[in-house]
N, C-alpha and C positions, 0 to 999 in steps of 0.2 A: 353359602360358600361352596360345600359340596356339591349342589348341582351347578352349580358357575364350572368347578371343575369338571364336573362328567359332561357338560356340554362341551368345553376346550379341548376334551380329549377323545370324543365320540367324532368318526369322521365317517361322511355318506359316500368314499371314493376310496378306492385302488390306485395305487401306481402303477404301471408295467412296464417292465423293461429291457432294453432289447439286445445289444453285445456293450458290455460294460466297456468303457475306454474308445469306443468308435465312434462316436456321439457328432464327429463331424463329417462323416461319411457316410452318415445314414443314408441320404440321399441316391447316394449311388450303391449301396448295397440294398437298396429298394431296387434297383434296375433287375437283376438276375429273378430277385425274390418273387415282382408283379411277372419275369416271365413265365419263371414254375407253376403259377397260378393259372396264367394263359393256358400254357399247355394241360397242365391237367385240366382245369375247367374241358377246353374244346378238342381234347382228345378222347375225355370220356363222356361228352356228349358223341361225339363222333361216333363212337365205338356204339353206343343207345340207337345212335342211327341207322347204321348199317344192318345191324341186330335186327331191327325192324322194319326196316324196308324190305329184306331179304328173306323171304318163306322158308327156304332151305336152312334156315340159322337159328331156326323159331326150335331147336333141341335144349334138351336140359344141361348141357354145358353152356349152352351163350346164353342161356336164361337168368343160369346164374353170376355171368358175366356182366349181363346187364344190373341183373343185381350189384354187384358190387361195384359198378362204373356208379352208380346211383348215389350210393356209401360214401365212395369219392368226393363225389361232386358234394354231396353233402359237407363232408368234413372238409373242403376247402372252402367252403363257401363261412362255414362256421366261423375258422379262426382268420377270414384275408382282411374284415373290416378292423380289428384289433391291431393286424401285422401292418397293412397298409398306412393306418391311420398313425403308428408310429414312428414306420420309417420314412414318411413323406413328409409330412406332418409334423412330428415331434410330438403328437397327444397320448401322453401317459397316462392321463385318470381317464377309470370307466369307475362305473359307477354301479352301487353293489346287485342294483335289480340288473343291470345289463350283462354284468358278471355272471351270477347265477343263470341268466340265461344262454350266456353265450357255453359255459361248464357245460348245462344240459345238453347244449348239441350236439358239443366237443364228445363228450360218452355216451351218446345216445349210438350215433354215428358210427364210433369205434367199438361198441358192444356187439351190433351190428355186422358191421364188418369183418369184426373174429367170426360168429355164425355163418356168415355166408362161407368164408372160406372153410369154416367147418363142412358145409353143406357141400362146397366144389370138393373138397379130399374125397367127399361121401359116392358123389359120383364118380371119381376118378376110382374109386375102390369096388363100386359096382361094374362099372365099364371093362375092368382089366380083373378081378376075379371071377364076376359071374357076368361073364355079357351077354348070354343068352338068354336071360330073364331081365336083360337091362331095360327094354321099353316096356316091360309088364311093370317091374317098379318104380320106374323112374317118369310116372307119366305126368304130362303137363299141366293136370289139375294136381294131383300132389306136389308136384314141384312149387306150384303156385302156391299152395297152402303152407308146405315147408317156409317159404319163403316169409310169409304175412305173418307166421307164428314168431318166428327168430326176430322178424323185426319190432315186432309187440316187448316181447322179452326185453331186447336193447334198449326200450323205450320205459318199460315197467319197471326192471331194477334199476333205474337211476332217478326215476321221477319223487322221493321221498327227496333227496340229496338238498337240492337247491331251497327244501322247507327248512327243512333242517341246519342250513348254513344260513338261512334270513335270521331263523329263531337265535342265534349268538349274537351275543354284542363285542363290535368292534373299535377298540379303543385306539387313536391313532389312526394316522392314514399308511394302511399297510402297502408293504412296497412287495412286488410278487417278482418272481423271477423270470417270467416268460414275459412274449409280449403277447398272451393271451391269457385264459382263466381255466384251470384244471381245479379239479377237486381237491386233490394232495394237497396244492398252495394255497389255497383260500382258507383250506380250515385252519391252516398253520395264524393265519392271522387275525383269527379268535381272539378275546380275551377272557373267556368263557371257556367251560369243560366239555372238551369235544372228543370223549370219548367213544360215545355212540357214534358222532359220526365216523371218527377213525375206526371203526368194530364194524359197522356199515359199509363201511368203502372197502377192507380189505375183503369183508366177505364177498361183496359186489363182484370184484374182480376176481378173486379165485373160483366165484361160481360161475365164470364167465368163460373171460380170456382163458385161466387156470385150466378150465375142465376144457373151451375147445382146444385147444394147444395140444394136450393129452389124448383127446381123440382120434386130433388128427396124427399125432406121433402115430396111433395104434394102427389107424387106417394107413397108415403106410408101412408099417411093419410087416402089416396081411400082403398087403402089396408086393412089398419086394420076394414073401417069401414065395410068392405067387409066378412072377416074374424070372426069379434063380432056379422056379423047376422047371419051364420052358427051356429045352435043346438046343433050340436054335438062336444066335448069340443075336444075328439078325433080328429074331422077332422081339429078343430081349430088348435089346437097344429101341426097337422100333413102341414096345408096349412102354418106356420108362419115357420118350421122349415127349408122350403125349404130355405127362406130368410133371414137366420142366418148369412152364409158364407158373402153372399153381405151387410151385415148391418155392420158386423168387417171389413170387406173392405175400408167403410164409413168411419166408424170411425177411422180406422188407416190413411187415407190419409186426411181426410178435417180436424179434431180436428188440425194436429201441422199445416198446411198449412194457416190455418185462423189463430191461433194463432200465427206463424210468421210474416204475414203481417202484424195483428195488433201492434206486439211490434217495426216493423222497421217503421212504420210508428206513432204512437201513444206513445209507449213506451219509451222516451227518457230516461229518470231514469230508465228501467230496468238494473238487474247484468246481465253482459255482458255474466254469464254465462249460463245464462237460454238461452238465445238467442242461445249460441251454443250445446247444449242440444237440442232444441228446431228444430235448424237447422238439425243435424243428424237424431232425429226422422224423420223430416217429409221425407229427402231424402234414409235413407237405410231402417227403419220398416216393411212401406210397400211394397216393392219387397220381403223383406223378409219374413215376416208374410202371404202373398196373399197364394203363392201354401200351404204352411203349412194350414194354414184354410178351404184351399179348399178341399184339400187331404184328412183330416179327416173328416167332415162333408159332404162335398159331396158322399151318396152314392155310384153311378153307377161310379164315378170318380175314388174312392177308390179302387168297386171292382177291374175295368180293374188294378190298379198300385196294387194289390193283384196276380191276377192272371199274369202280367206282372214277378216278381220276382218269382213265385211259379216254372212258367214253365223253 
């Protein structure tokens, strides 16, 4: 009889869900959602494009741009078969192997993505403190290498994650609160002691996000005091402006990223709907927002996608 019930209550599927209470407008709240996706997809292929068609561009700022256009593209591609498939569709269950793997991308992706941006502060801090020695450091075999190493990392501390959420048993078919798969919610729907993971995942992310967040605070700290001892308000204005594009970067990726962790982890009274809210900003925003920001404010960016379409 006991196994009769652990079979009953043992389920190989997830729910996922998408704005509670809308369930009949999905369809057309798919229209905007499939265009974010458009856009970010082919705006930061775009930008990979240009990058590389163009010798002039081949510096360690658009190097690391294309890094992170990559990250993007990455992290849309991760959660659009989950978001698509629900708001078109209506398909809530995935299924826990797809789960776990769609999680891995989801953090692999955005582990990633804090690095690089780590990596752009790093250079915008070299550029406008020491720019005299900026191409002795900043050369495009170590950039290359920077790069391959950070993206190892993003890959390395979350690769335990998804063993470690098989090894739980799940009783019930757990209902998650996005319409994709994050770490925070899955473990939540354990029926098993998931301490290690939750000890795991917080480390993960404070050794991550936590420390580049912190870095890059520092890197701009040098920055500006850098910046305030230049005389001329002109060159001030003219050295801050260059770090505009990488500051909305910042803040479109760490602001919801830090405030989701803290509500699934702190928040237990939150409305369920901030959380999903909260969840889309931090996963489409920024793929979406990145080329757009960069395209406009990056000068030499802009001209070549200028003179790109002219010709």
């Amino acid at each position: 009889m006991s196994t009769v019930n652990d079979t009953k209550f043992k389920s190989a599927v997830f729910l996922l869900t998408g704005i509670p209470g809308q369930e009949d407008i999905y369809f057309w709240i798919s229209i905007p959602i499939c265009i974010m996706y458009i856009i970010s997809i082919a705006g930061n292929s775009f930008i990979l494009f240009i990058i590389k068609r163009d010798p002039s561009l081949h510096e360690p700022m658009y190097i690391f741009l294309s890094m992170l256009a990559i990250t993007d593209i990455g992290l849309s591609m991760s959660t659009m078969p989950t978001t698509l498939g629900l708001f078109i569709f209506n398909t809530r269950e995935v299924s826990h192997d797809a789960c776990f793997a769609q999680l891995f991308f989801i953090h692999s992706f955005s582990f990633t993505e804090s690095s690089v941006l780590l990596l752009m502060a790093f250079d915008r801090f070299i550029a406008i403190c020491n720019p005299l020695r900026y191409t002795s450091i900043l050369t495009l075999t170590r950039v290359t290498k920077m790069g391959v190493v950070f993206a190892l990392r993003g890959v390395a501390v979350i690769f335990p994650l998804p063993f470690l959420l098989k090894y739980y048993q799940y009783c019930g078919i757990g209902t998650l609160s996005h319409c994709f798969c994050i770490n925070q919610e899955v473990m939540k729907m354990a029926c098993s002691d998931i301490r290690v993971s939750s000890i795991y995942g917080l480390f993960v992310t404070v050794s991550t996000v936590g420390l580049d967040s912190l870095f890059i605070f520092l890197s701009y700290v040098m920055i500006l005091r850098t910046v305030l001892s230049i005389a001329s308000n002109v060159e001030r204005l003219r050295a801050m402006s260059t770090c505009v594009s990488h500051l909305c970067a910042v803040l479109f990726f760490f602001t919801p990223v830090l405030g989701l962790s803290v509500i699934h982890r702190f928040g237990t009274n939150s409305p369920p709907l901030l959380q999903i809210l909260i969840g889309y900003i931090y996963l489409v925003v920024p793929p979406l927002m990145n080329p757009i920001v960069y395209s406009v404010k990056s000068k030499h960016l802009r001209a070549r996608i200028i003179r790109m379409f002219t010709k």
